[in-house]
C-alpha beads as a LAMMPS data file, in Angstrom:
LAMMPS data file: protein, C-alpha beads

93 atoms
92 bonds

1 atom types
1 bond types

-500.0 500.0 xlo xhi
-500.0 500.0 ylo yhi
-500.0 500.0 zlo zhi

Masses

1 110.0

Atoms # bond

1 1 1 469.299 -462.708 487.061
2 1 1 467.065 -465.483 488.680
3 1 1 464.176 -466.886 487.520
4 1 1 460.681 -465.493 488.051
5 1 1 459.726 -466.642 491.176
6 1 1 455.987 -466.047 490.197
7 1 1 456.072 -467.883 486.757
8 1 1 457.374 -471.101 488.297
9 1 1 454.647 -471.132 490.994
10 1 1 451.877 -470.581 487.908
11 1 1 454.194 -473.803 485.904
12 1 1 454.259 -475.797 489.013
13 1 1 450.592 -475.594 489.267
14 1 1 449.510 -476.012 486.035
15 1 1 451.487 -479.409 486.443
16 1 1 449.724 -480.483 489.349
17 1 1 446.640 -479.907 487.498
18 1 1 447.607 -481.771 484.617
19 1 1 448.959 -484.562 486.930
20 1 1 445.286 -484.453 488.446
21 1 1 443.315 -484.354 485.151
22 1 1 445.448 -487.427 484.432
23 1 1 444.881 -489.326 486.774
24 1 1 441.107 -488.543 488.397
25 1 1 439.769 -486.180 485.025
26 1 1 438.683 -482.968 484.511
27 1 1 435.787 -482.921 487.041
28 1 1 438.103 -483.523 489.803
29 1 1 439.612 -479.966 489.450
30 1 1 437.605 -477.444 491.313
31 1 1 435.744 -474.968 489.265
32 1 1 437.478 -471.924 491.218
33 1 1 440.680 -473.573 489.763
34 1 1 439.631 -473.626 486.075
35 1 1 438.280 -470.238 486.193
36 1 1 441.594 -468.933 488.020
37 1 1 443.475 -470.850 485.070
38 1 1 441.466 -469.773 481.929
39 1 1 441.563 -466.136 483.499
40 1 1 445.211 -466.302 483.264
41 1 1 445.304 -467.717 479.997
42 1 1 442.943 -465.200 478.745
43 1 1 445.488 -462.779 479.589
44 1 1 448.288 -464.516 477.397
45 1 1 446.167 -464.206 474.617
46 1 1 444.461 -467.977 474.232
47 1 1 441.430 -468.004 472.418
48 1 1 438.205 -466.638 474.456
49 1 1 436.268 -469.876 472.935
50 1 1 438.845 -472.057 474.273
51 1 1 439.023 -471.043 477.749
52 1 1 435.099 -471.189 478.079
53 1 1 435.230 -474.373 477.241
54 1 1 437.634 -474.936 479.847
55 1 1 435.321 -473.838 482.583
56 1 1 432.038 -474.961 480.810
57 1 1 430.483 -477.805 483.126
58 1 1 428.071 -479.200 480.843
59 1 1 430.376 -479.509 477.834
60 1 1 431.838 -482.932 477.626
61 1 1 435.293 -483.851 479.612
62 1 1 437.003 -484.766 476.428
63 1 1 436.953 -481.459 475.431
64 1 1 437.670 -479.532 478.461
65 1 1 440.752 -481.746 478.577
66 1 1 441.916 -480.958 475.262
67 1 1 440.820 -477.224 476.035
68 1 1 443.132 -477.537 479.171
69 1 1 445.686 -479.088 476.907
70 1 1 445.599 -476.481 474.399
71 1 1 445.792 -473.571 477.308
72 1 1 448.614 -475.089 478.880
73 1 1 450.907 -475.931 476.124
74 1 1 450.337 -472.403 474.879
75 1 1 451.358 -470.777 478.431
76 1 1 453.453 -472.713 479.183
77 1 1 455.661 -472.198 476.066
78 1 1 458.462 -469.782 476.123
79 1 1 458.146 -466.403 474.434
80 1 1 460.738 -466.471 471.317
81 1 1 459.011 -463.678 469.126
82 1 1 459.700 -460.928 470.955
83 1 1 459.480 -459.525 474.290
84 1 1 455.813 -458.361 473.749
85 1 1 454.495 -461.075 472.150
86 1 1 451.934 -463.229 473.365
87 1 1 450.948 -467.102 473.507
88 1 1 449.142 -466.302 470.308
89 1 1 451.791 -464.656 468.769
90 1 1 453.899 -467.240 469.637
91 1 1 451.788 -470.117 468.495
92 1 1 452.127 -468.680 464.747
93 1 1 455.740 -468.463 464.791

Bonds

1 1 1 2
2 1 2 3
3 1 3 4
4 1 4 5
5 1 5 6
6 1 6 7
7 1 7 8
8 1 8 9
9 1 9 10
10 1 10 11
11 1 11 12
12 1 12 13
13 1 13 14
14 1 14 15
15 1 15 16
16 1 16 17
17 1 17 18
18 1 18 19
19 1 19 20
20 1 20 21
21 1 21 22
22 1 22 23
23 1 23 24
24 1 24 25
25 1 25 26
26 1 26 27
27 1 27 28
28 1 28 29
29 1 29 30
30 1 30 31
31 1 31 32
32 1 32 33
33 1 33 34
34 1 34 35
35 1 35 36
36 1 36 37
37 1 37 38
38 1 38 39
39 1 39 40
40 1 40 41
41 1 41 42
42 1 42 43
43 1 43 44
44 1 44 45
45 1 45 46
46 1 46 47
47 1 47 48
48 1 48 49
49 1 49 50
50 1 50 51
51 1 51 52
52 1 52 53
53 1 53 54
54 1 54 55
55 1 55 56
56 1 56 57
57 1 57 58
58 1 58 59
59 1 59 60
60 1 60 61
61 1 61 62
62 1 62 63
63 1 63 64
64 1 64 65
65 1 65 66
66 1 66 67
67 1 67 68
68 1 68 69
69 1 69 70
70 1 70 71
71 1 71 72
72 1 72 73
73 1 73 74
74 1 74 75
75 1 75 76
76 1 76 77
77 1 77 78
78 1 78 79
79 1 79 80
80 1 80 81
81 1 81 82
82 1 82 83
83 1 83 84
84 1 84 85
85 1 85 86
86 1 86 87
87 1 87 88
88 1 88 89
89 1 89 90
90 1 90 91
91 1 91 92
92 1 92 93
């Protein structure tokens, strides 16, 4: 069986907005972005505090980028707990 098709896309894109937030900071990713990013992450269980910070424009960029950082190492890690676990779940194992 192949690879989800969908999952890469979402990978490949979180890399191109880490590339980006390298190179130019946060503030150089569009809002729309962030939001579509900490929606998803929402959804594999990160933190609700962390992923408003994400998309909080008056917090400071340090910490949206270690927000960021802290949403995409958690998605971005494969599921080894189980097939219903989440990036929560799988941040305690």
């Amino acid at each position: 069986m192949g690879m989800d098709t969908s999952l890469t896309f979402n990978m490949q894109r979180l890399d191109q907005v880490a590339w980006n937030i390298d190179r130019r900071g946060i503030n150089s990713i569009p809002a729309a972005a962030l939001r579509e990013l900490g929606f998803l992450a929402k959804s594999a269980g990160v933190s609700q505090i962390v992923t408003d910070l994400l998309v909080d424009a008056n917090a400071p960029a340090i910490a949206r980028e270690r927000a960021f950082g802290n949403i995409a190492s958690l998605i971005s890690s494969p599921v080894t707990t189980g097939a219903g676990a989440t990036a929560k779940d799988n941040k305690a194992a």
